[in-house]
Every structure is written in C-alpha cells, then in structure tokens.
C-alpha positions as CSV (number, residue, x, y, z in Angstrom):
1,X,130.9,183.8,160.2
2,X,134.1,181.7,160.2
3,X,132.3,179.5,162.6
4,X,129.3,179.1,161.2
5,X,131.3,178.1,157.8
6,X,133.1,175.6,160.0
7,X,129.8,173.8,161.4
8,X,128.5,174.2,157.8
9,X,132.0,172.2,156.4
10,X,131.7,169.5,159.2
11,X,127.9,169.0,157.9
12,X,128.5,168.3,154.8
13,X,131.8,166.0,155.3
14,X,129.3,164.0,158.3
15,X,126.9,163.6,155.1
16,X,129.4,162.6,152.6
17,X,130.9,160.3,155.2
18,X,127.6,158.7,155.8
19,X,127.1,158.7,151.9
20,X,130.0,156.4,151.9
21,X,129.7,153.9,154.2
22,X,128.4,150.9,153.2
23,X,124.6,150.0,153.4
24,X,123.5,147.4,155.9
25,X,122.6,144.3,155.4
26,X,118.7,144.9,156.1
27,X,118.8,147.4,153.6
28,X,120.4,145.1,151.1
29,X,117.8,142.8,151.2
30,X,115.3,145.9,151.0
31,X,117.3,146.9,147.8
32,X,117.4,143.1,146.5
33,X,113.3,143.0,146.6
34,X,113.1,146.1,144.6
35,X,115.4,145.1,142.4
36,X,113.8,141.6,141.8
37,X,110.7,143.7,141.4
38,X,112.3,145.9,138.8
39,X,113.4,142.3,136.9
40,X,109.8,141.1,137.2
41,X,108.8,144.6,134.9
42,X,111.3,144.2,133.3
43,X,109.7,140.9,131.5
44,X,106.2,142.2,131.7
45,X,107.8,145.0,129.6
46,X,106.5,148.1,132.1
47,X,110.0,149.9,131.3
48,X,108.6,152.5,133.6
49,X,107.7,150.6,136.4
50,X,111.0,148.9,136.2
51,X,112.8,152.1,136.4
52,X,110.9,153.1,139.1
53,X,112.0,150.0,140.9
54,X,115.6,150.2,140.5
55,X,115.5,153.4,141.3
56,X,114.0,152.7,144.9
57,X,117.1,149.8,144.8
58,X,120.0,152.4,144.5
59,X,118.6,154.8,146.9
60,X,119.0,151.9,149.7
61,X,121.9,151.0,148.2
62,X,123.8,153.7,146.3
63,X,126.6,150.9,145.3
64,X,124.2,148.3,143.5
65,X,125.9,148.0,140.2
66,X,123.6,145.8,138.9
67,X,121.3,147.6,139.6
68,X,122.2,151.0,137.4
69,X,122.9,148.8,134.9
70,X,119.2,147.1,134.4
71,X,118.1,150.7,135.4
72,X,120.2,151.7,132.3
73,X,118.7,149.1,129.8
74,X,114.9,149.9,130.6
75,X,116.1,153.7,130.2
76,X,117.1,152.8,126.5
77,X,113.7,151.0,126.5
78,X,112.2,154.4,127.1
79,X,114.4,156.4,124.6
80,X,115.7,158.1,128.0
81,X,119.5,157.7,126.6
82,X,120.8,160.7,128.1
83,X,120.1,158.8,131.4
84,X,121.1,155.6,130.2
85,X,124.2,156.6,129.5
86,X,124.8,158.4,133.1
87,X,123.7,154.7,134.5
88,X,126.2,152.9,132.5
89,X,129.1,155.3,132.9
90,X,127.9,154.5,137.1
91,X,128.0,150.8,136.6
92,X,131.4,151.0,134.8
93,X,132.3,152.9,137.9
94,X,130.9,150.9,140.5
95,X,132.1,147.2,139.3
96,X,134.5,146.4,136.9
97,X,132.9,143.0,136.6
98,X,130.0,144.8,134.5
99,X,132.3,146.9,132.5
100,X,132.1,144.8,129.2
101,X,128.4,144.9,129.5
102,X,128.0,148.7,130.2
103,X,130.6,149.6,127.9
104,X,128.6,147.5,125.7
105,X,124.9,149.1,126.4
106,X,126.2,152.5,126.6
107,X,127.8,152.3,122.8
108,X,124.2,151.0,122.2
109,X,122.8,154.2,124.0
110,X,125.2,156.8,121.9
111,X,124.1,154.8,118.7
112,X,120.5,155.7,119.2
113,X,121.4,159.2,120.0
114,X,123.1,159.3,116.8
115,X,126.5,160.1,118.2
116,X,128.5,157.0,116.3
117,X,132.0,158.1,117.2
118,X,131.1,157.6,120.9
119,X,129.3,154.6,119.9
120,X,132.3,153.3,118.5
121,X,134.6,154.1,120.8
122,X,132.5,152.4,123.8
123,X,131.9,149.4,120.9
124,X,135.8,148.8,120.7
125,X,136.3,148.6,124.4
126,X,134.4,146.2,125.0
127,X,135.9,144.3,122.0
128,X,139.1,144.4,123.7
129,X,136.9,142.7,126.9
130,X,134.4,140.5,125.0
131,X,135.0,139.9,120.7
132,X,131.8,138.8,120.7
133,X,130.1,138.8,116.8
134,X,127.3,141.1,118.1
135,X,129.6,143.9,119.1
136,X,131.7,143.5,116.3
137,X,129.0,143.9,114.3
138,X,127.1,147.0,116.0
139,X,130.4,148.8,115.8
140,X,130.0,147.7,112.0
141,X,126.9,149.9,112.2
142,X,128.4,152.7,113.5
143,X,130.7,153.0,111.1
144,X,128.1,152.2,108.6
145,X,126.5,155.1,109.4
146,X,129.8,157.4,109.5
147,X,130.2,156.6,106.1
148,X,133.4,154.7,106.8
149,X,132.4,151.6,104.7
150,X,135.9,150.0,104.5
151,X,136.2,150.3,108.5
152,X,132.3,148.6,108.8
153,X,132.8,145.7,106.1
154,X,135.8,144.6,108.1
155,X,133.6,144.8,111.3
156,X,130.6,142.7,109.5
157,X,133.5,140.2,108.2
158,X,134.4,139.6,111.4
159,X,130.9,139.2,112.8
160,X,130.2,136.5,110.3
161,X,133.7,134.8,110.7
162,X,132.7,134.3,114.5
163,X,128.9,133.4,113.7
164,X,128.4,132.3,110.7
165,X,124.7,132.0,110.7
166,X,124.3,135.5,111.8
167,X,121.6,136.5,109.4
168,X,121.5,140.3,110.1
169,X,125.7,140.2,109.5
170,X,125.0,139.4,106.3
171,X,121.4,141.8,105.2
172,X,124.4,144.9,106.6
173,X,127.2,143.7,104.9
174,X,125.1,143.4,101.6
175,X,124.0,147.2,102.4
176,X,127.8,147.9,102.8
177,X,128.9,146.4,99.9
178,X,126.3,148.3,97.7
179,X,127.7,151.1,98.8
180,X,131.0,150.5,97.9
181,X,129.3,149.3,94.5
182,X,130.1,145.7,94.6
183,X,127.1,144.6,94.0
184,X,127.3,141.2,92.9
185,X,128.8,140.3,96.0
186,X,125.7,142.6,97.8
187,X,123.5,140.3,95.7
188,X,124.7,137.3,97.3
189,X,124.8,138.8,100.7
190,X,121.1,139.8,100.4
191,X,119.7,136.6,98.9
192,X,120.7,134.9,102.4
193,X,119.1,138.1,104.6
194,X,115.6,138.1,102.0
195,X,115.7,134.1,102.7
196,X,116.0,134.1,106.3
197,X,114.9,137.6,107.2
198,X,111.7,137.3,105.8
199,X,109.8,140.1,107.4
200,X,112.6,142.8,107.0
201,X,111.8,145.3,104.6
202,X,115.2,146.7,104.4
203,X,116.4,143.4,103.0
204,X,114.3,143.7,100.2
205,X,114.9,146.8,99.5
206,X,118.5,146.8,99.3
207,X,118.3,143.8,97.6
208,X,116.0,146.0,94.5
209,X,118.5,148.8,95.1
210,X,121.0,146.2,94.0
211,X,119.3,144.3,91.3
212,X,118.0,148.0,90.2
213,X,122.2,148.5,89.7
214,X,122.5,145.4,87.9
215,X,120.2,146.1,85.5
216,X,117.3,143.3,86.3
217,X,114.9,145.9,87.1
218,X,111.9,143.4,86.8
219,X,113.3,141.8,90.0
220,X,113.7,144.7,91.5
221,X,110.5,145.6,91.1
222,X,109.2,142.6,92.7
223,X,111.5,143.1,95.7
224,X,110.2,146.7,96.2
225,X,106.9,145.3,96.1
226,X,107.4,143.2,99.0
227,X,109.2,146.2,101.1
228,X,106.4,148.4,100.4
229,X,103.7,145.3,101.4
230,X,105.9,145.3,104.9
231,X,105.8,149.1,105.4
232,X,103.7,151.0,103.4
233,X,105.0,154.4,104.7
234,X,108.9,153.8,103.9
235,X,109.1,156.2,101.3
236,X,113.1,155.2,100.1
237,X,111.2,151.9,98.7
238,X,108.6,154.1,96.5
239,X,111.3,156.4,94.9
240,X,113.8,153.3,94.3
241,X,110.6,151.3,92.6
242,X,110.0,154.5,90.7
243,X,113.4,154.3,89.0
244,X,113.3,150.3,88.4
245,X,109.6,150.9,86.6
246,X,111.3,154.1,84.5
247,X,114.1,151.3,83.4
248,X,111.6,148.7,82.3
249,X,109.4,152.3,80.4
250,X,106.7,151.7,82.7
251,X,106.9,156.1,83.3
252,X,103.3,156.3,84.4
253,X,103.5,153.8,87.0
254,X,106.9,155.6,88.2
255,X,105.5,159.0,88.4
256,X,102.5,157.6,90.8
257,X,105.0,155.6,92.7
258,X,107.2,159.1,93.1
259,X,103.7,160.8,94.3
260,X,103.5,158.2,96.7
261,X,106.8,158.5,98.1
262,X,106.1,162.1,98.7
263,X,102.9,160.8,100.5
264,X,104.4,158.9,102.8
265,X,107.5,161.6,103.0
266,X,104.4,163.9,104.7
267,X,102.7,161.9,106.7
268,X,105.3,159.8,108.6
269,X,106.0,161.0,111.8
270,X,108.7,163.6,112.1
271,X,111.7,162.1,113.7
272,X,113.7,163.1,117.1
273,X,116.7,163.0,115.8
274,X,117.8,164.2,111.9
275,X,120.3,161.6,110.1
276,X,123.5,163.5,110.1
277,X,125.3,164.4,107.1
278,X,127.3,161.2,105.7
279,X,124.8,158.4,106.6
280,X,122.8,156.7,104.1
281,X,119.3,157.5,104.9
282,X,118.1,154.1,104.1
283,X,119.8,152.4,106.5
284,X,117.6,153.5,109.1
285,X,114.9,151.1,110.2
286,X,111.7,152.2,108.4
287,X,109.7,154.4,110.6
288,X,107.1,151.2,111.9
289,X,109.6,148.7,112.4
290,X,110.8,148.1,116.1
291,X,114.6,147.6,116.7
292,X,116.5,144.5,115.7
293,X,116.6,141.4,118.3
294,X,120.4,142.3,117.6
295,X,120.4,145.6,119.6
296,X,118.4,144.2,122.3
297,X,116.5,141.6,123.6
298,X,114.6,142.7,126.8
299,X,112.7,139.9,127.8
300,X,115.8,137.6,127.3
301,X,118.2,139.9,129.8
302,X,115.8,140.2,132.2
303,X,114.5,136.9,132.0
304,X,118.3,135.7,132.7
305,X,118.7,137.6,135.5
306,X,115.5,136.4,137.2
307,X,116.6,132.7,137.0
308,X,118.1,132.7,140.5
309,X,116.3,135.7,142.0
310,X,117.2,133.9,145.5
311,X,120.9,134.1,145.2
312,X,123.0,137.4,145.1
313,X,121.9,140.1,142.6
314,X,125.3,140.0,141.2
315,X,126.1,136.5,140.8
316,X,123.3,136.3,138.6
317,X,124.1,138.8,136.4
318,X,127.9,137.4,136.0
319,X,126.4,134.1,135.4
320,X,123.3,135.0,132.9
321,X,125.6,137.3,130.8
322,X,128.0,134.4,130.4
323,X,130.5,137.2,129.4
324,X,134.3,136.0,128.9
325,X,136.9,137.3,131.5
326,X,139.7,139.0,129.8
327,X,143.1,140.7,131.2
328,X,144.9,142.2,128.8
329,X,143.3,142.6,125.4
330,X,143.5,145.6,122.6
331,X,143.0,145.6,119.2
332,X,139.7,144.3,116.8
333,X,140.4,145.0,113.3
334,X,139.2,142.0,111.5
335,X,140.3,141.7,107.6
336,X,139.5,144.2,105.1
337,X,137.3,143.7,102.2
338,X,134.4,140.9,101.2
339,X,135.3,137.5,103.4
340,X,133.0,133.9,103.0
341,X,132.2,133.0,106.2
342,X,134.0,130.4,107.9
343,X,132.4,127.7,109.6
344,X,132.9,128.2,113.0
345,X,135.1,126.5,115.5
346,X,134.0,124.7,118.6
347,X,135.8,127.8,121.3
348,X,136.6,124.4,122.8
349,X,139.8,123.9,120.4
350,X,142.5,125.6,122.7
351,X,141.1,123.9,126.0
352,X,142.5,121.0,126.1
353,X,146.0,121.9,124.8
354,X,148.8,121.5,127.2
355,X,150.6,124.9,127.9
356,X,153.1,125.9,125.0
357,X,153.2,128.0,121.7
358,X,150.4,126.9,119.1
359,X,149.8,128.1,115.7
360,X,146.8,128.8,113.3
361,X,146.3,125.2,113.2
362,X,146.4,124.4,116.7
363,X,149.6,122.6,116.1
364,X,152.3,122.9,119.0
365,X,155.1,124.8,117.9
366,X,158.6,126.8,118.7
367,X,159.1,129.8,116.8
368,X,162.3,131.8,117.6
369,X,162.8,135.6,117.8
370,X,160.5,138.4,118.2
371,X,156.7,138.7,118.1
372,X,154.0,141.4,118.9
373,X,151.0,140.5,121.5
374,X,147.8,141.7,121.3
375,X,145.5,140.2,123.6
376,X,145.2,137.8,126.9
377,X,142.3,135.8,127.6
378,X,141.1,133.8,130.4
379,X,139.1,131.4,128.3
380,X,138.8,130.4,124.5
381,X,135.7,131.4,123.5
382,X,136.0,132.9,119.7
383,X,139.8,132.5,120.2
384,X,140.3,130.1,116.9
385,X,137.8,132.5,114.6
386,X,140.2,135.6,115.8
387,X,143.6,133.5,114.9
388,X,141.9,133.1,111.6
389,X,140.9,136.8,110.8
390,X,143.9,138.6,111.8
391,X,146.3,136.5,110.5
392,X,144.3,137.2,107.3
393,X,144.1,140.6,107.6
394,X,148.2,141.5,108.8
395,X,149.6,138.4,106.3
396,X,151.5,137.5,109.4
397,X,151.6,134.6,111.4
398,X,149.6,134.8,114.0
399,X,150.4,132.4,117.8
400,X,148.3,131.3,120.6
401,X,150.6,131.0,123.6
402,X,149.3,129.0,126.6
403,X,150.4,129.1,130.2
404,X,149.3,128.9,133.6
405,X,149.6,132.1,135.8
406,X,148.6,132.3,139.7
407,X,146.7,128.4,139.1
408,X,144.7,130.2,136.2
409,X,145.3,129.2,132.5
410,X,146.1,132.4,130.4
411,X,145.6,132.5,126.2
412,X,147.8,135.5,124.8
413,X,147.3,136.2,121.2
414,X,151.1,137.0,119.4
415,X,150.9,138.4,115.9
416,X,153.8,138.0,113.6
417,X,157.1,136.5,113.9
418,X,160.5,138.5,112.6
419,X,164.2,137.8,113.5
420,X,165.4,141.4,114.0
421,X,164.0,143.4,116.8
422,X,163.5,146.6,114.7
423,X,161.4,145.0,111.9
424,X,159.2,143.4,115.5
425,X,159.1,147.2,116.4
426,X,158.1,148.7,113.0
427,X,155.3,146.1,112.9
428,X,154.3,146.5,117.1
429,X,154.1,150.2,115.9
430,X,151.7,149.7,112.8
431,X,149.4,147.6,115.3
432,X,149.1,150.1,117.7
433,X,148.1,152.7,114.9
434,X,145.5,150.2,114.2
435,X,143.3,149.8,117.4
436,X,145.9,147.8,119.2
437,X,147.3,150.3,121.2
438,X,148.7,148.5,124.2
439,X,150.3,146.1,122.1
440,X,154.3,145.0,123.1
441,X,157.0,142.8,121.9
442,X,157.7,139.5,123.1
443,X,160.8,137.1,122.9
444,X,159.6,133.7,122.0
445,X,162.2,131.6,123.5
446,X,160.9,133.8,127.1
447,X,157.6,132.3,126.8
C-alpha cells in the first residue's frame, strides 16, 4: 500500500510539474490564433463563441493573462459573473500588468451581482493604480446603491472634476443629490443629463421626481411623460406621475396612472437578483434598457485589442488600454458635498517641469518641515484635477514633487505641510482612516 501511495504521489507531482512548465512556443502561436479568434467574436458580439475561444487559448497556454481577462469580459457579457470574477481574480494573479484592469472589471462583475461592498473594494484599488473618472464614478454607484450618499457624491464630484463633460457624472449626481434633498442643485444636475442624455429615461424621471419636490408639478408631469414614452413598462415613472397629477387635482388621471404602474409591476419580467435593502429602487436601469456605455463598451475593447493582432497578445492590450503605470498610490476620497466642475487640465501640465517641489498652481516651490504622501505616479495623466480635489477636500496644501529615479521620472503627491512632526502624524493618521492607508511622512528639505 505504502508503495502504491508513493507511485500515486510521484504521479501527481510529474503532472503538476508538467502543469508548470511553460508552454512552447508552437503552442503559443496555437493559443494566439484562438485568442485572435475569440477578439474577432468578440466584435461580432457572439459572447459565447468568444468564450469558447479563449477558452481553447488557456488550455494551450494556462499562463495567457490576456487571455482570462477578455474571457472574463464576454463572461460579464453573458451574466456569467460568478465566472467572470474567478477569470479576473486569475488575471490579477497571472500579470500584474493587467491588475488595474481586472481589478477594474471584476468590481464591475460584483456590481452586477449586487454585492457593492466588493464592488467597492475592487473599485478603490484600482483608484490607487488608475484615478480614472470612470472608476471614480462606478464606485460612486456603488455607494449609491449602499445608501451611502455622502461617500458617492464625493465619488461623482470627483468624476466630473477629472471630466467635465461626463454626462452620466452628472444624470447620478443629480439622483444623489435628490436623495440627500438638495434638489435645486439636483435640478441643475439633471437639466445637463435630460439635455445631453436624451434617450435615458431615468434622467427624466429623476428630473419629475425633483421638480415633483419643488412643487412645479406640471413639469413634472411632462418629464414623466417622456420616461414613460422611453419605457412604457418602468412602473417608478407611473406611480411618481400619479403623485404630480394628484398635486395639480387631476385625481382621476392619478388613479389610472397608479393602475398602470401596477400593470407594468406584473408583467415585467421577474428579476435575478432582488435590490437589497438600502438601495433606492429607482436607480436601477428600467427593465428594457441595456447597460450604460459607461460600464462597458464591448466592441470598443475588443476592437482595441484587434488593432495589432500580428504583434504579441499582450502588448496589445498594454497599449489599447492606455492605462497609467503607478508605483505607489493609496487613497481617493475626492471633496465632500456638491462641486461645479472644473474645466479640465491638459494631464500635460507637470511634464515639462524640471524636477523639484511644485504646488497647486504648478509654481516651483520650497516648503520646509513635514508633509504626508499619498501617491506616486509614473506619468501625469489626471494629476493637476487630483491636486485640485484634495486639497479642497483636506483644506491643506497639497505638493507635487518631481524627481528622477532609476532614469524614470516619478510624481509623488504630498498632502499638507506642518512644522511639528506630531501635528504631520495626527494628520498622516486621519489620511490613512480615510482610504489612504499606506500613506507616510516626508521631510521636505529630504526631497
């Protein structure tokens, strides 16, 4: 018996062995054809061919990265996030040079699976990698949909402070703000998404919802006209239209729109997944409207990485993503409460600066004594719009140091700047409370 369990062990650690050894090079061309061919689905939108294809791509070559990941995105495609998830966490394994992406997709993933907390975790990672407004502004979602509308409306500020013409930003921070009750500043928020969002019905129903509050309940009315003409079955928009035609005394024409809604209440289809306690129920897409180009746009990802199917698999991927390379980064609380958008700044601003201590301004400085840094970059690219929200938000000044490490230019973001070490220490402390967690102190005349 002991023998035969030895032959068994030396089985299995001859396959495991073999597992791990890298793939040759006739089967990574066999792998790169599948995967082109999985791309190629990909923008004919056959999710399930795709899958199919990058499937046959890991099995002769269990360490394509790339390949999990695309696998990953056509498995959300599919409303397969349980495997979706299990690809990204792979990817993130595999190559750290995906990790902001699948960090990225996989928060996506959770969010569809209605598990936000995960979402939001995986959503402030890849902050700390990428700050991109997108990201910023599906953790906003999350949040959103927690209920934690202080935490989101700093998210969506931030969202719009690095893109200012980010029309979706603004339609969720108008549904944030009305839920906070601020509704003329909801109004104005809305009036952009109705103008420029034009086939949403959410917008205009948010925007009744708001004008409803207000007590202009003939414009709401004609706002809930035009959600219901975008999706007759989105039941929200009947009840809400109800209410604005019982302001105005109109009570017959609110008890058939209440009938209605309790029409359309039966005969939508019933949903995979309940809304769990705390989120507003109308921020859910209405049942016939497909997902936001903001989640995901398919054809564009895979179009990207079938621009060079000739050259390595990866390369294209690092190239198409155009995703920032960060070292050290932590922290993405933008500024609480309602923000205008700033115009944004070319993320050229910092390139060109010789190396040294620069401020909000971009002006070369030389501050003395402590500070607290946050974050390192490798490039500028929403650098100037991050200077501008945080030192909002903390009231401190906040410092872009530039310097040249190992021939590669580095941009560290320093927050505040205090005399006495222990008042440095209280505030390095209060940062790390507050999603910077690998923050530290620096001396200023060290830099």
């Amino acid at each position: 018996m002991l023998f035969r369990a030895s032959i068994s062990l030396v089985f299995l650690l001859l396959f495991v062995w073999a597992q791990a050894q890298p793939p040759s090079s006739e089967k990574i061309d066999q792998s790169r054809l599948h995967f082109n061919s999985g791309v190629k689905a990909g923008i004919d939108e056959d999710f399930e061919r795709a899958v199919e294809d990058f499937k046959k791509a890991i099995e002769l070559n269990p360490l394509y990265a790339e390949a999990y990941l695309y696998k990953g995105l056509a498995c959300i495609e599919l409303e397969d996030y349980r495997e979706a998830i299990r690809d990204f966490t792979i990817t993130i394994e595999l190559d750290p040079a995906f990790s902001d992406q699948a960090h990225y997709f996989r928060g996506l993933a959770w969010y569809y699976k209605e598990e936000y907390v995960k979402a939001i975790d995986d959503f402030s990672i890849t902050i700390r990698m990428n700050p991109d407004h997108v990201v910023f502004y599906q953790r906003g979602k999350a949040n959103l949909a927690l209920g934690e509308y202080t935490r989101s409306l700093q998210d969506f500020n931030i969202s719009l402070r690095l893109e200012d013409d980010f029309y979706d930003g603004y339609l969720y921070r108008g549904i944030n703000l009305y839920y906070l009750e601020d509704f003329e500043e909801a109004k104005e928020d809305l009036e952009i998404a109705k103008e420029y969002l034009v086939d949403n019905p959410l917008a205009f129903y948010y925007s009744g919802l708001v004008r409803t509050a207000l007590l202009n309940s003939y414009v709401a009315i004609e706002d809930l006209d035009r959600a219901i003409e975008m999706d007759p079955s989105f039941a929200p928009a009947y009840e809400a239209r109800a209410q604005a035609r019982s302001n105005t005394g109109n009570r017959q024409a609110a008890a058939e729109d209440l009938k209605l809604a309790e029409k359309a209440e039966k005969q939508k289809p019933a949903r995979e997944h309940e809304t769990p306690t705390g989120e507003p129920e109308s921020t859910r897409q209405p049942e016939s409207r497909p997902r936001k180009s903001t989640d995901l746009d398919f054809a564009e990802l895979f179009g990207a990485s079938a621009q060079d199917q000739e050259e390595p698999a990866k390369e294209d991927a690092s190239t198409s993503a155009n995703q920032p390379e960060q070292l050290v980064a932590s922290g993405e609380e933008p500024k609480a409460g309602r923000a205008e958008p700033a115009t944004t700044r070319q993320v050229e601003d910092f390139v060109d600066l010789e190396s040294g201590v620069y401020n909000r301004d971009m002006s070369r400085v030389n501050p003395a004594g402590f500070g607290v840094q946050v974050a390192s970059y490798s490039n500028t690219q929403n650098l100037s719009n991050l200077v501008d929200a945080y030192q909002e938000k903390y009231h401190e000044l906040v410092f872009v140091n530039i310097s040249q490490v190992n021939g590669r230019r580095i941009y560290r973001l320093i927050m505040g700047q205090f005399n006495e070490r222990t008042a440095a220490e209280n505030f390095r402390d209060t940062l790390r409370n507050q999603s910077f967690p690998d923050s530290f102190l620096v001396v200023f005349e060290n830099l």
